[in-house]
N, C-alpha and C positions, 0 to 999 in steps of 0.2 A: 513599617509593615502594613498598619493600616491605610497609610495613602496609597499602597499599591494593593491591597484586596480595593480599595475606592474605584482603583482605574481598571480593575478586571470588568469586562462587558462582556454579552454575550451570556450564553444558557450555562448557568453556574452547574446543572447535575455533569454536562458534560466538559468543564475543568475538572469537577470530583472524580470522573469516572476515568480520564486518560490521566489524572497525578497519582489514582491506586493503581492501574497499569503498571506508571513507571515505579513506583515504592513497590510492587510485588515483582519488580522483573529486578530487582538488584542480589538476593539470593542466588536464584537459578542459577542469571547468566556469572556469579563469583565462583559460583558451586562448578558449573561445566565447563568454564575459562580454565579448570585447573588441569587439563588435555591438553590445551592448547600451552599454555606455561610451562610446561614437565617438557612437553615433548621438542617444543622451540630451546630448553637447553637453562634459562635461568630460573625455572619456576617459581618466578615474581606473579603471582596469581592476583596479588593487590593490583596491582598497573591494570590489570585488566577492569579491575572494578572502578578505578579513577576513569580508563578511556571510558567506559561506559557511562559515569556520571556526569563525564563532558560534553559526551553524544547528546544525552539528556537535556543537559541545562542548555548547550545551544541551543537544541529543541524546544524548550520550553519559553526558550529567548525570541524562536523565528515564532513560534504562536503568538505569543504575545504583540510581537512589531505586526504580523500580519490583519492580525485581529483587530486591532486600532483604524486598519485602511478602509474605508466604506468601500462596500463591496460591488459596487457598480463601477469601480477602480478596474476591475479586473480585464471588463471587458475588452478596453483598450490593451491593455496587458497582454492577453492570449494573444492578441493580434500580432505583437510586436516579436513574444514570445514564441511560435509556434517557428519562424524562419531561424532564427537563432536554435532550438531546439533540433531543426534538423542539419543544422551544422553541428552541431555537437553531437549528434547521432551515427555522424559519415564520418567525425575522426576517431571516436571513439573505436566502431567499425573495422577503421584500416589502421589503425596503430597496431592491431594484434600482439599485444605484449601478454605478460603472463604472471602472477602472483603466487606465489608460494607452489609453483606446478599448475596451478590450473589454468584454464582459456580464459583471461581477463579483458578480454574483447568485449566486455559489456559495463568496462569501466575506464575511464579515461584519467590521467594520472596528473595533476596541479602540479608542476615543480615547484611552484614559489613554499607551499607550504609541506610539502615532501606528506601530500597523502593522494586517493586516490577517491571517484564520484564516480556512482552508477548513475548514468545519462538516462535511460529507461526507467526508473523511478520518476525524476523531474517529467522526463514528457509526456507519463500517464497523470500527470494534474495538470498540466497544462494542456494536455487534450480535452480532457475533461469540461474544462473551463473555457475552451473554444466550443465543442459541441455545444454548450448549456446557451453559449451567446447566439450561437448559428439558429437552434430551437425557439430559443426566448424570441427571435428576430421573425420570423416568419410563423409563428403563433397561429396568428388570426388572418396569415394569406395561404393561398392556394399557389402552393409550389409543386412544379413538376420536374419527375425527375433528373431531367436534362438541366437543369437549372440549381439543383444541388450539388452534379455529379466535382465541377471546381471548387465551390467556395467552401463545402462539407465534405466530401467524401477522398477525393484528391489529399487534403493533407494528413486525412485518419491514413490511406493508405503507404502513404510516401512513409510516417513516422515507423507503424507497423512491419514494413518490410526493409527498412534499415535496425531492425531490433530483431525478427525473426530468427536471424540466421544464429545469432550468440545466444538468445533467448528467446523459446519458445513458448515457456511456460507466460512469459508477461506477456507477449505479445497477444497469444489466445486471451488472456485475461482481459485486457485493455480493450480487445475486438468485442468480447460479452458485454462488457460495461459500455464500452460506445453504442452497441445496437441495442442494450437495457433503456439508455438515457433519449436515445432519438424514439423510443419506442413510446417512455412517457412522456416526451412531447407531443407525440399527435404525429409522427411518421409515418404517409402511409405503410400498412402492412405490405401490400403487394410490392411496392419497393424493397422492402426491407429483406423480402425474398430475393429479390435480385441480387442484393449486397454479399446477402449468407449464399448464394451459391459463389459467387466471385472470389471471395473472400476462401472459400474451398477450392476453389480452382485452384486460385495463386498455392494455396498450399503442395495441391497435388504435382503443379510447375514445379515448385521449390525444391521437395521431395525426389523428384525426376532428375533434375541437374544437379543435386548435389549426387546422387547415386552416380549420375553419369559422371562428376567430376570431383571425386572424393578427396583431392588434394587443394581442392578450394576449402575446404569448410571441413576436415578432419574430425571424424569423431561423432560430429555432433547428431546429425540425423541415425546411425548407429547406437547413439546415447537414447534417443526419445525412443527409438525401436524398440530397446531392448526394454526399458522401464516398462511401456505398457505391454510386454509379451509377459515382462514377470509379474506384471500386477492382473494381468487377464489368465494368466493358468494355475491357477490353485496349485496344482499338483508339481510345479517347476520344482525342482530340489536345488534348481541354480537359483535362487531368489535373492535377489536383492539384498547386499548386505548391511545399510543402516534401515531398513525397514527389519531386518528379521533382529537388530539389535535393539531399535526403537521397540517390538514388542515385549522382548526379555524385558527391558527394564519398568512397561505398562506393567507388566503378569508381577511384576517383581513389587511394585508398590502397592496392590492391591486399592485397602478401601482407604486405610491412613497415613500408606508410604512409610517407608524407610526413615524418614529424618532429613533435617536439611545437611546438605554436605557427604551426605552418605549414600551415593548413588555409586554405582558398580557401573553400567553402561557405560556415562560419561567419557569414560576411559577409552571407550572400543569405538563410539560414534565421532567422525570426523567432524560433522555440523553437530557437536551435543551444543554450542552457546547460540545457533543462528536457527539452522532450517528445522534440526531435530529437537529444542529447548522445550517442546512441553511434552513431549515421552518423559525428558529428564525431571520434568514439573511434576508430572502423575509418579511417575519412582519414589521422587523423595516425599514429594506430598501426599500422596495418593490419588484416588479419584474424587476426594471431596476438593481436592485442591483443583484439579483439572475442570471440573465441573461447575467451580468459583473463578475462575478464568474465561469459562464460558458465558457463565451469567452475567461476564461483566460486559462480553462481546456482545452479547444481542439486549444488554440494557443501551450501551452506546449506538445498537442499529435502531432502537425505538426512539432515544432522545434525538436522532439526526431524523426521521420521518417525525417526527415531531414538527423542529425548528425551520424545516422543508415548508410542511403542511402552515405555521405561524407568517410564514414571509407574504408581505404584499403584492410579490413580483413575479411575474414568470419566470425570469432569469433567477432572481431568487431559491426559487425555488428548486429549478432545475442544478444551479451549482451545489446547493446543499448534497441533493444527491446524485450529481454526480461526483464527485472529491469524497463523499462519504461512503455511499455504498463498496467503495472498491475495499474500504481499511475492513470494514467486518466479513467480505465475499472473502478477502486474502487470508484470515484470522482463521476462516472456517476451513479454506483450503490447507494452510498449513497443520490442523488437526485433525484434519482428513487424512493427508497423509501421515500422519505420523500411528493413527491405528487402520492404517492399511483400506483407508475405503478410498485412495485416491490414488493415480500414481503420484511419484516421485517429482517432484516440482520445482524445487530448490525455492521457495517462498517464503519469507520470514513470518514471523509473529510479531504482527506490527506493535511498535512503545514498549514489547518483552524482548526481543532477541536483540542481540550485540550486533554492532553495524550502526555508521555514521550516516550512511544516507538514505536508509529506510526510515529511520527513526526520525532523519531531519524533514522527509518529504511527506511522513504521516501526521508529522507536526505543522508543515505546514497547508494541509489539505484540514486538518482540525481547524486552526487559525482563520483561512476562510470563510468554514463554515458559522465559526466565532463572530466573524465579521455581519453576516446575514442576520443571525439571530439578535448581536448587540445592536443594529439598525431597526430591527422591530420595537427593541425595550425604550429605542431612542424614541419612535412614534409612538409610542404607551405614554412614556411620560409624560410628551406633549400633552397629548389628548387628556388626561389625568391633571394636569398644571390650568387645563383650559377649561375644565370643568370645576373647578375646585374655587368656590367663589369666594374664598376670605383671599386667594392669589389676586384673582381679578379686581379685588377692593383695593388691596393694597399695591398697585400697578397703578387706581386710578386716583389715588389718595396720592 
């Protein structure tokens, strides 16, 4: 045990902060897996809590191997990765298969191991990690924008609009985060107006033919309609039905909650372990518990503007927060929605909610970041080993 805290590198507050993440999300998601258990028929509610601690510890396995790799690894990486990513984005796409009733058109299915990977997860780090290299690159030259429109903007859009049609809510997310991170590299703004109008356009396009062609895409534009009709009219009596359960069971836990295991919603919310898990958090915790869930999300958005701001790099710098900002932006979105200040998203709660590949690709956007900050502590020591004159005596003895 002690050789391997030896081999942990990298900014130790934030291994503490994503391993109380995972040690506070093994409750909940046993507690609101018990839905899911009853209703599939063997209410084996344990299975649930083992898949999840598996999820975990791969997860906690890919931070680790990632976090080992110096981080300037990467940038070849996106490269290689970003064409591969949109091949798995175009079969995912056209496979159009379906999981337990839903449109699982946003996840593409492994036979070898008989599970299934959302491809939109992977390719908002690996975008990510493309933008930070494209930024870091052109730093300190004068780029115009004819000259970014291929090697940057070209594969933000290709990715985006093979995710669009199954997933809206990521794809807007990824678009924020991509014009966040080019923003704090030094992009010009008036460009950047050009991007956000385009970027609106393609949507209003999108919008258009799917209206005109509703047997392409069933459902979906229908679906986004309806969520922000019901989250924009107060007065709708047709409202949304896990946002009006998600609040029974907030109003229901009050300031101390109910108990763990003893939540009532659960029962009635279709996402209580994934999209809706901290309504189910505030129920049985209360709001001191949702609130200690909070605290823990914007200690981890300080500790990554932290390890951002320590890096010697541009690139550096720029991948910390890019790969970081999105796990705290998506953290606040999922408890946005769930006390009704946002629509309906379908977003998890990153390192809390059940799910193999949210959890594996926030572990490995952490691991990264791990990677940044353990290269600084590497240059510390140097510097420390070189100043430290009983070292340099005995070096010369």
């Amino acid at each position: 045990m002690q050789t391997l805290f030896k081999n942990i590198k990298g900014d130790r507050l934030i291994w503490a902060i994503v391993a109380l993440l995972a040690i506070l999300s093994f409750l909940p998601v046993y507690s609101a897996a018990s839905n899911l258990a009853y209703r599939g028929g063997n209410g084996n509610t344990f299975a649930f809590f083992v898949k999840h601690f598996m999820h975990l510890f791969l997860g906690f396995v890919i931070m680790y191997g990632v976090h080992k790799i110096p981080y300037r690894y990467f940038k070849g990486l996106s490269l290689v990765l970003v064409p591969v990513t949109l091949v798995l984005l175009g079969i995912t796409m056209l496979q159009g298969t379906t999981i337990e009733g839903a449109n699982a058109s946003r996840w593409i299915q492994i036979p070898i191991v008989g599970m299934s990977f959302q491809t939109s997860t992977f390719a908002s780090v690996v975008l990510m990690v493309y933008v930070a290299r494209y930024m870091s690159k052109i730093k300190d030259k004068t780029v115009t924008f004819k000259e970014s429109i291929l090697p940057l903007w070209l594969p933000v859009f290709l990715i985006l609009v093979l995710i669009l049609p199954a997933n809206f809510s990521t794809a807007a997310i990824m678009f924020l985060m991509v014009i966040m991170l080019v923003f704090l590299g030094g992009y010009p703004i008036r460009y950047l107006a050009v991007i956000i109008g385009s970027g609106i356009l393609v949507l209003v396009m999108f919008v258009l033919i799917a209206k005109a062609f509703p047997d392409a895409m069933p459902n979906r534009v229908d679906t986004w309609m309806s969520r922000i009709e019901s989250f924009s009219d107060p007065e709708d009596t047709v409202a949304d039905y896990q946002i009006e359960k998600a609040k029974i069971a907030i109003a229901s836990g009050g300031v101390k909650g109910v108990g763990p295991g003893k939540s009532i919603q659960k029962n009635f919310l279709p996402q209580s372990s994934s999209d809706f898990i901290f309504a189910i958090i505030i129920e049985e915790y209360g709001l001191l518990g949702g609130f200690t869930i909070m605290i823990l999300y914007m200690w981890l958005l300080f500790r990554i503007v932290i390890a951002a701001q320590k890096s010697d790099t541009i690139f550096g710098k720029l991948l910390v927060l890019g790969v970081g900002l999105p796990i705290v932006f998506q953290a606040l979105i999922n408890m946005a929605v769930a006390v009704e200040l946002f629509p309906v998203t379908g977003q998890t709660l990153p390192l809390i909610s059940s799910g193999g590949t949210s959890i594996w690709m926030t572990c490995l956007a952490i691991g990264i970041i791990l990677s940044v900050s353990a290269k600084r502590e590497e240059i510390k020591e140097q510097e420390n080993s070189e100043d430290n004159p009983l070292e340099i005596l005995s070096e010369t003895i």
